[in-house]
C-alpha positions in Angstrom: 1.3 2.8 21.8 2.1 6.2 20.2 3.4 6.7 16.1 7.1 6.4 15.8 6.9 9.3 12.9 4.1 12.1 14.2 3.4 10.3 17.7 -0.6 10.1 17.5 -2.4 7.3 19.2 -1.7 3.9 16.4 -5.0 1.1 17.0 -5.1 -2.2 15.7 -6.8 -2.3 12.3 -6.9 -4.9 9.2 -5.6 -2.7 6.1 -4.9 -3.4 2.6 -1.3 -3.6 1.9 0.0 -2.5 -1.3 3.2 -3.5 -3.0 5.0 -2.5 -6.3 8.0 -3.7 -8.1 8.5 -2.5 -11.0 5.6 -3.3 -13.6 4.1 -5.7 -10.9 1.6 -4.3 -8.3 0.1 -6.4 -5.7 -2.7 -6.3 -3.2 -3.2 -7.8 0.0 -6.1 -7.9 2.0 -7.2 -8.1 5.9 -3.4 -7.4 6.6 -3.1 -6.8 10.6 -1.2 -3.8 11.3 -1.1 -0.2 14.1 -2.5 2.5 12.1 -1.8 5.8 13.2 -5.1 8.0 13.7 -3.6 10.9 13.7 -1.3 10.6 10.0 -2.5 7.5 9.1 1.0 5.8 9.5 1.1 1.7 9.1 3.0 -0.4 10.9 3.1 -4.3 10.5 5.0 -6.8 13.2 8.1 -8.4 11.6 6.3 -11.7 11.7 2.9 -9.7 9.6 5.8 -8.3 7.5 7.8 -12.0 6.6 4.1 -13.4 5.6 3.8 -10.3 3.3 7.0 -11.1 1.7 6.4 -14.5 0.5 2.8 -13.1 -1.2 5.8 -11.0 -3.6 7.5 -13.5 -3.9 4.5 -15.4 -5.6 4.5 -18.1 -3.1 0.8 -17.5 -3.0 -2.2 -17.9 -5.6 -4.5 -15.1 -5.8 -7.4 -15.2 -4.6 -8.6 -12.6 -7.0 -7.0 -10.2 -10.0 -8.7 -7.0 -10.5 -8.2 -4.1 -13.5 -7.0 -1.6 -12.6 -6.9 2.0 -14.9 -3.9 4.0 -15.1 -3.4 7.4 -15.7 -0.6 9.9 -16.0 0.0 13.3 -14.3 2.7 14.4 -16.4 1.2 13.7 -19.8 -1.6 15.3 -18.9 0.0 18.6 -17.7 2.3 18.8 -21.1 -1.0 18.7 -22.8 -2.4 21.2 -21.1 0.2 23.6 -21.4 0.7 23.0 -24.6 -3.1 24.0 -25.3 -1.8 28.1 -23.9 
């Protein structure tokens, strides 16, 4: 199967799917999807992609919660330029 956006080779892989809405993020682990080799591309199935769904829609308990650290880009560049 080739990549619908670059057309590399995909291969079946178990990825960690990321999800944000807002102020909520969520993680989900061991996620089977076709991973592009060549840009790194995922694709999930639509029934991978329904089962991801209901873990947003909380229909799911955790099975761990992790901190995270943010940071921001642009703060830190209007410091720095305001350093000149």
């Amino acid at each position: 199967m080739k990549c619908v956006f670059c057309g590399g080779t995909v291969k079946k892989k178990q990825v960690t799917f990321s999800y944000e809405d807002g102020d909520k993020y969520i993680l989900v682990e061991n996620v089977p999807s076709e991973v592009c080799t060549r840009c790194g591309e995922k694709t999930y199935s639509p029934e991978i992609t329904d089962e991801i769904l209901k873990f947003a829609k909380n229909k799911f308990k955790p099975v761990k919660t992790i901190e995270v650290p943010v940071y921001d880009f642009a703060a830190k560049m209007k410091q720095l330029s305001t350093v000149d």
